[in-house]
SELUMKE-208204 format. One record per residue (C-alpha): residue number from 1; residue in one letter; x, y, z. Coordinates in pm, whole numbers, always signed. Layout:
[NUM, 'a', [X, Y, Z]]
...
***
This chain:
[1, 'x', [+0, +0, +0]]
[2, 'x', [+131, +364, -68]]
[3, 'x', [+100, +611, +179]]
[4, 'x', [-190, +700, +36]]
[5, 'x', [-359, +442, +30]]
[6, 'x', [-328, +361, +400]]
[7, 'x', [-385, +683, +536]]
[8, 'x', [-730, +685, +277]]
[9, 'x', [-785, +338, +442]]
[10, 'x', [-751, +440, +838]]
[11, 'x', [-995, +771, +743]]
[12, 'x', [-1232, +577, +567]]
[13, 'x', [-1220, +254, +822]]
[14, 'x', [-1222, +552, +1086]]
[15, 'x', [-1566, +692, +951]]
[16, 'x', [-1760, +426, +885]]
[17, 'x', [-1649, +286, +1252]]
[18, 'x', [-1760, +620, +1402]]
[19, 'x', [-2088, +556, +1171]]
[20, 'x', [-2150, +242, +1287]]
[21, 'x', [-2105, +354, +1634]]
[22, 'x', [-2373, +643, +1624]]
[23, 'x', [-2597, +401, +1451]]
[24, 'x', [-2551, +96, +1789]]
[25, 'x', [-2582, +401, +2018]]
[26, 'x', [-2887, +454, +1880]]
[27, 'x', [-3030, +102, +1891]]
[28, 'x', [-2857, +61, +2251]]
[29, 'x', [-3054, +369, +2365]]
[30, 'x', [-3400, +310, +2210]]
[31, 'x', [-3431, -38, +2063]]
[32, 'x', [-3258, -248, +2294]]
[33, 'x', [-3497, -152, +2586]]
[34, 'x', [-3715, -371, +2532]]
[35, 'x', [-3571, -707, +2483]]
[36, 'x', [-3288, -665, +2736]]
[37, 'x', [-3197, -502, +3093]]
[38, 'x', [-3009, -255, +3209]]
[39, 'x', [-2689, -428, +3307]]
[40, 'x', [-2703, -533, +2920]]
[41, 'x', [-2743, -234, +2793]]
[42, 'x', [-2484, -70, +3011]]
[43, 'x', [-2234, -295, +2830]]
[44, 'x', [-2349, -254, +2516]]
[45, 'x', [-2291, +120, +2582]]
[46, 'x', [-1920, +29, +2670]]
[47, 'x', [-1864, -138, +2356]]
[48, 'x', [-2032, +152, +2146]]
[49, 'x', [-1851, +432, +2386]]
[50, 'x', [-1523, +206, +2316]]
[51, 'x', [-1581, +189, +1940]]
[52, 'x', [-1639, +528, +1910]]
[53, 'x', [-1302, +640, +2080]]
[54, 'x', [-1125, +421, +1850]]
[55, 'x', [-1285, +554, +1546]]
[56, 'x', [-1177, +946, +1603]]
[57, 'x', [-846, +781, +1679]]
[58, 'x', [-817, +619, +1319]]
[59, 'x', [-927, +971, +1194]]
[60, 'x', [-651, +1153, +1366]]
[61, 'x', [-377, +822, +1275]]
[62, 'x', [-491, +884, +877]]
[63, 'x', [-408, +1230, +939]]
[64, 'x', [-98, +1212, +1073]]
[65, 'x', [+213, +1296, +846]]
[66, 'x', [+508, +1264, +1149]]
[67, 'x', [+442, +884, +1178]]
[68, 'x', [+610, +629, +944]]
[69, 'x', [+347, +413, +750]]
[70, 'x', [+432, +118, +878]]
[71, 'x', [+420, +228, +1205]]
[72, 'x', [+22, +336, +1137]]
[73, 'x', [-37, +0, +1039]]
[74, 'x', [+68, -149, +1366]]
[75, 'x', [-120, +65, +1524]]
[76, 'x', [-451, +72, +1299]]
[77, 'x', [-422, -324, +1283]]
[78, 'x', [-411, -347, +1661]]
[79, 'x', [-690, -117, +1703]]
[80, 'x', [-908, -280, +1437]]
[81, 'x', [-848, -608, +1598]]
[82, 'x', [-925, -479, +1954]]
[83, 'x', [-1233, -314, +1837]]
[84, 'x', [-1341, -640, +1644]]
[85, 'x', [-1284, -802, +1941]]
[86, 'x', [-1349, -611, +2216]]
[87, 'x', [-1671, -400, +2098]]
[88, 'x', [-1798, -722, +1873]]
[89, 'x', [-1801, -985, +2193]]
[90, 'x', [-1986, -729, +2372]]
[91, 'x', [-2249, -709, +2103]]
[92, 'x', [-2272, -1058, +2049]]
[93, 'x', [-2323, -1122, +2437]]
[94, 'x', [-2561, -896, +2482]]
[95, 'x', [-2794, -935, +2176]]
[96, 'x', [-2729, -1309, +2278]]
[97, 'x', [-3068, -1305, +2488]]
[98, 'x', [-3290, -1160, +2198]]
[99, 'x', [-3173, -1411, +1960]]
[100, 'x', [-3226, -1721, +2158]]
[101, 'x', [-2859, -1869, +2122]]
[102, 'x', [-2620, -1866, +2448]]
[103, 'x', [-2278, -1694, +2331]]
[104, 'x', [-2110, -1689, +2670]]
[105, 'x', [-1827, -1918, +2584]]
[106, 'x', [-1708, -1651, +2377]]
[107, 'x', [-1686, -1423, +2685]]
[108, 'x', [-1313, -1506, +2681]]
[109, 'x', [-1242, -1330, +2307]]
[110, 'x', [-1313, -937, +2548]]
[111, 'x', [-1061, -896, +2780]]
[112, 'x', [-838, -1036, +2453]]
[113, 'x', [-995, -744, +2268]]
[114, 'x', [-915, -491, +2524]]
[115, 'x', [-528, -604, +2542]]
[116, 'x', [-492, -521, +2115]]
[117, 'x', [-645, -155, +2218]]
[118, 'x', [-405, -117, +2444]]
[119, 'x', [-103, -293, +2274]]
[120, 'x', [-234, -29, +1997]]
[121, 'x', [-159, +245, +2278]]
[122, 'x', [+128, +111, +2356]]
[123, 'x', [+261, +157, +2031]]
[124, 'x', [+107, +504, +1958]]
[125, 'x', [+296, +593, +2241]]
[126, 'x', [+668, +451, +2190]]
[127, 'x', [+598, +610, +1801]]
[128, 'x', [+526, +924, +1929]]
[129, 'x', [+773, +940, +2212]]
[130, 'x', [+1047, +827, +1916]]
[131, 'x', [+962, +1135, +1676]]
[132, 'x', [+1287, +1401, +1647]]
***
């Protein structure tokens, strides 16, 4: 990928995240109500508020011209897979009630989720702290 190309994929990854977060805010806070309680939608709200946070980050990484495109991708990569796993398992264990099917044996894949976000941190960090 040129540098381009990335950066054009973190924004555009980065927007359509941040979409998809306004758009499971939205069902957390009016259509989820009904089928679920409030524990359940308090995570669900976690995984959305989590999401969202990783989306504006992706906008600002796509931006940024002082990192090294390689570095970005570490980053992006780790937050993509954190937020996959991370924001997705919560999801999938809440919306687990309304659709009949018991998905807590994939409780584990969360707390793997949160470690890429902040392995993705991590990295942000040591990148930043590197530049001259």
């Amino acid at each position: 990928m040129d540098k381009t190309s990335i950066n054009k994929t973190i924004l555009i990854t980065g927007a359509v995240l941040g979409l998809l977060a306004v758009l499971l805010g939205a069902f957390g806070a009016h259509g989820l109500q009904k089928f679920v309680d409030s524990r359940s939608i308090a995570s669900f709200t976690t995984g959305v508020r989590y999401q969202m946070y990783h989306a504006i980050i992706c906008v600002i990484l796509g931006n940024m011209s002082v990192l090294q495109d390689v570095i970005k991708k570490r980053i992006f990569y780790f937050f993509i897979g954190g937020i996959t796993l991370f924001s997705g398992s919560i999801y999938l264990l809440v919306i687990d009630e309304i659709i009949g099917v018991s998905l807590s044996s994939i409780g584990f894949v969360t707390p793997l989720g949160g470690f890429l976000l902040i392995l993705g941190w991590i990295f942000f960090l040591i990148s930043l702290l590197k530049i001259k």
